[in-house]
C-alpha positions in Angstrom: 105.4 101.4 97.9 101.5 101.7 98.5 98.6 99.8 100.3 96.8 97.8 97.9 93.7 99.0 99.6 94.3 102.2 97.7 94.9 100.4 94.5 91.6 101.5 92.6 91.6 105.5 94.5 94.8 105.5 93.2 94.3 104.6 89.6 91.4 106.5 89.2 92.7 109.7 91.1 95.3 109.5 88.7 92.7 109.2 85.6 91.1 112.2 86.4 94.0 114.5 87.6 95.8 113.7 83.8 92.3 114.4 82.2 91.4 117.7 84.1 95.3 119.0 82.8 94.9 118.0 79.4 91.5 119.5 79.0 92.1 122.9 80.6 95.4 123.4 77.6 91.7 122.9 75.0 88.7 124.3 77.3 90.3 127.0 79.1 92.0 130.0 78.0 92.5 132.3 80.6 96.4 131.4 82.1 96.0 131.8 85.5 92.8 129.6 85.8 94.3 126.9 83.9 97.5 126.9 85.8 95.0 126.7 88.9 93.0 124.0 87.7 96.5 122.2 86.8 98.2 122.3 90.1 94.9 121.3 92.2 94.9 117.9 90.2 98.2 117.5 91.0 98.2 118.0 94.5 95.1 116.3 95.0 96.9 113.2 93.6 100.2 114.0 95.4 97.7 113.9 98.6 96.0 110.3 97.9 99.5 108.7 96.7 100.8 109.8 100.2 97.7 108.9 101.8 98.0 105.1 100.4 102.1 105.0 101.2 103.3 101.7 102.9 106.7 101.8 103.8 108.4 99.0 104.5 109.0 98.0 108.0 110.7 95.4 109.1 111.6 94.0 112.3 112.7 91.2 114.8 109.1 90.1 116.6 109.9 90.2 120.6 107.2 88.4 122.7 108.5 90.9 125.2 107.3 94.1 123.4 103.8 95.5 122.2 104.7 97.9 119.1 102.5 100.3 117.7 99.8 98.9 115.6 99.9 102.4 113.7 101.5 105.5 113.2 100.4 109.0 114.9 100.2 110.6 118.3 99.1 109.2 121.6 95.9 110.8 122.7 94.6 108.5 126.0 96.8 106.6 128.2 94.2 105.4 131.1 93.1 102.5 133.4 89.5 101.3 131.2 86.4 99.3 131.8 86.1 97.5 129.0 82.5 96.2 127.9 82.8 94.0 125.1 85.1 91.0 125.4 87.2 91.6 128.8 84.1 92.7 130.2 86.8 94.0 133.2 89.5 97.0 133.9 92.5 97.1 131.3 95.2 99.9 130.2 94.5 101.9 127.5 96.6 103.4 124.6 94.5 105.3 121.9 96.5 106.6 118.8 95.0 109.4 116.7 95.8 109.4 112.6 96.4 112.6 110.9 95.5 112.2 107.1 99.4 112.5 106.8 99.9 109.2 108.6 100.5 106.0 107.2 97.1 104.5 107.9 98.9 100.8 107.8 96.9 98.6 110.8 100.0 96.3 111.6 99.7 93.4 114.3 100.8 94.6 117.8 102.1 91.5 118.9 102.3 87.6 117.3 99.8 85.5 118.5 96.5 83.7 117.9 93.2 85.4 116.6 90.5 84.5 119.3 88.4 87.5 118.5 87.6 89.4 115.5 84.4 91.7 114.7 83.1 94.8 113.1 80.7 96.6 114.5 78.7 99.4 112.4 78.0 102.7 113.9 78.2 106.7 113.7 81.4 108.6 113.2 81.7 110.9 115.4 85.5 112.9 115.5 88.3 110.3 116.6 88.8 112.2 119.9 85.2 112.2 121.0 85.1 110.0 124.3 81.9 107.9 122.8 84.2 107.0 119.5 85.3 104.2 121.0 81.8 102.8 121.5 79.9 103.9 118.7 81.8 104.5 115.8 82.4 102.0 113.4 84.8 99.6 114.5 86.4 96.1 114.6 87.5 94.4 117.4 90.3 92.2 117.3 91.9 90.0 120.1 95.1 88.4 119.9 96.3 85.8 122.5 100.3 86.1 122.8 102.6 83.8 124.7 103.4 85.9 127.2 101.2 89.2 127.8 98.0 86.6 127.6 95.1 88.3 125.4 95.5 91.8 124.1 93.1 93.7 121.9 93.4 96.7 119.4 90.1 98.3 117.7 90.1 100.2 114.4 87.6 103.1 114.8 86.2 105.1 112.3 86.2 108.7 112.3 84.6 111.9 111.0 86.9 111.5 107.7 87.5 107.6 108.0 84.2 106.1 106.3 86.1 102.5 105.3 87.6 100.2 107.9 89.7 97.5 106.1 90.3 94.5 109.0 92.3 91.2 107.8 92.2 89.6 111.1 90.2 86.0 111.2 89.8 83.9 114.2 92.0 80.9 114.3 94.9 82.7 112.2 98.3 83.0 113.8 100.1 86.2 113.1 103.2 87.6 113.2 103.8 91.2 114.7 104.6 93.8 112.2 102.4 91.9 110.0 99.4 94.2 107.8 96.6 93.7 109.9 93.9 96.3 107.4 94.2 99.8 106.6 91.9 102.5 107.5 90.9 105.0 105.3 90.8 108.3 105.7 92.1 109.2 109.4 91.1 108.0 112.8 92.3 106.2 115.1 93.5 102.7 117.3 92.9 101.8 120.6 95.0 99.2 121.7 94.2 97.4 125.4 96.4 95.8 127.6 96.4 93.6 131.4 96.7 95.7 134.2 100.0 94.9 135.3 101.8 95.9 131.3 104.5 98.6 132.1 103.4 101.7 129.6 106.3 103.0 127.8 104.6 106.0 126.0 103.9 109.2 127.0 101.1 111.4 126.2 101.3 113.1 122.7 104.0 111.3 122.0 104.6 110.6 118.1 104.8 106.4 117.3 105.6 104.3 114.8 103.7 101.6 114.0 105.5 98.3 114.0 108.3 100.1 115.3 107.8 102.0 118.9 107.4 99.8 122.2 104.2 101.1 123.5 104.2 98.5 126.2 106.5 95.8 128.4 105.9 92.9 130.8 106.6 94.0 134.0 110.1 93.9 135.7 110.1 90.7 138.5 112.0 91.5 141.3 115.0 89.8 141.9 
C-alpha cells in the first residue's frame, strides 16, 4: 500500500526507470554499462516505492495514551519554552526520519483542531537546534479530553523540501488517523504539559500510531 502523496513520483519514477532499461538494450552496447544503467533505474524505483509505503496500522484510540505521530528514532526528550502558541514550558519529544522510514504524519491523539499553520523557512539538517524554529514547518494543536492541548510540528529538513499537513481547525480527529506526509526525511516534534509521564527513551526506535510516547500521570491513591 502507498501514500497517495507519492502517487504522481511514483508513476513517473516508474515511466522513466522502464524507459532508461528499454533504451540501453537499443543505445548501448557495451554489457556492463547497460547492465549498470539497468539496475540503477531499478533501484532508484525500488527506493521511491519504499519511500511512499503506508502500511496499515490499526488500532484502539486510548484517551490515555499519546502514540507516535511517526516512525524513527527519538532524538530530544527535554523540558521546552515554547514561543508560538503555549507561549510557556512544555515536554518535548522530537523524532528524526531516516529516508527508510515511513514518512506517514498520523494524529497523536483524538481530539479537536484548535491550531493549524505552516510556516515557510530554511532547511537546515533535522538535528540542528534552530530546525525547530526556522525550517519549514506546520504547527498543529490538538485539544484532547484528557491531556488538555498538545501539539506536534512537521519540520522540514535538508532532504524534506515538501510538507504535506491535513490538519484544519475545527476538525475532530481520530488518533492513528493520516494527518500529511512529509517528503523526503525529517523530522516531528511533538509537545506535551509538564506533568505527561514520558515513556520513551532516548534513541529509542517508534512506531507511529503504535508506540506510547507519553501517559497521564499516575494519581496517588
Amino acid at each position: 500500500m502507498f501514500h497517495k502523496e507519492g502517487k504522481n513520483i511514483i508513476l513517473t519514477t516508474f515511466f522513466l526507470a522502464v524507459t532508461a532499461i528499454i533504451l540501453t538494450e537499443y543505445l548501448i552496447p557495451t554489457f556492463w554499462i547497460k547492465i549498470l544503467v539497468q539496475i540503477t533505474a531499478l533501484v532508484v524505483l525500488v527506493l521511491i516505492l519504499q519511500f511512499f509505503r503506508n502500511p496499515p496500522r490499526p488500532l484502539t484510540p486510548s484517551f490515555d495514551e499519546i502514540l507516535a505521530p511517526v516512525d524513527g528514532k527519538v532524538v530530544v526528550i527535554e523540558e521546552v519554552e515554547e514561543p508560538e502558541y503555549f507561549k510557556g514550558k512544555r515536554k518535548q519529544v522530537s523524532i528524526f526520519m531516516s529516508p527508510l522510514n515511513v514518512h506517514v504524519t498520523r494524529y497523536a491523539a483524538s481530539g479537536t483542531i484548535v491550531y493549524s499553520k505552516y510556516h515557510p523557512g530554511k532547511y537546515l539538517v533535522a538535528w540542528h537546534p534552530k530546525s525547530s524554529t526556522e525550517n519549514e514547518r506546520t504547527t498543529v494543536v490538538i485539544h484532547t479530553p484528557k491531556f488538555g492541548e498538545i501539539l506536534y510540528r512537521q519540520i522540514a529538513g535538508a532532504m524534506a523540501r515538501r510538507i504535506i499537513n491535513y490538519a484544519e481547525e475545527g476538525e475532530q480527529v481520530v488518533q492513528g488517523q493520516d494527518a500529511g506526509f512529509i517528503k523526503f526525511g525529517s523530522r516531528v516534534d511533538v509537545l506535551l504539559p509538564l506533568d505527561c509521564k514520558i515513556c520513551v527513551g532516548l534513541n529509542q526506535k517508534v512506531i507511529g500510531a503504535k508506540t506510547c510516547i507519553a501517559m497521564l500521570p499516575e494519581k496517588d491513591g
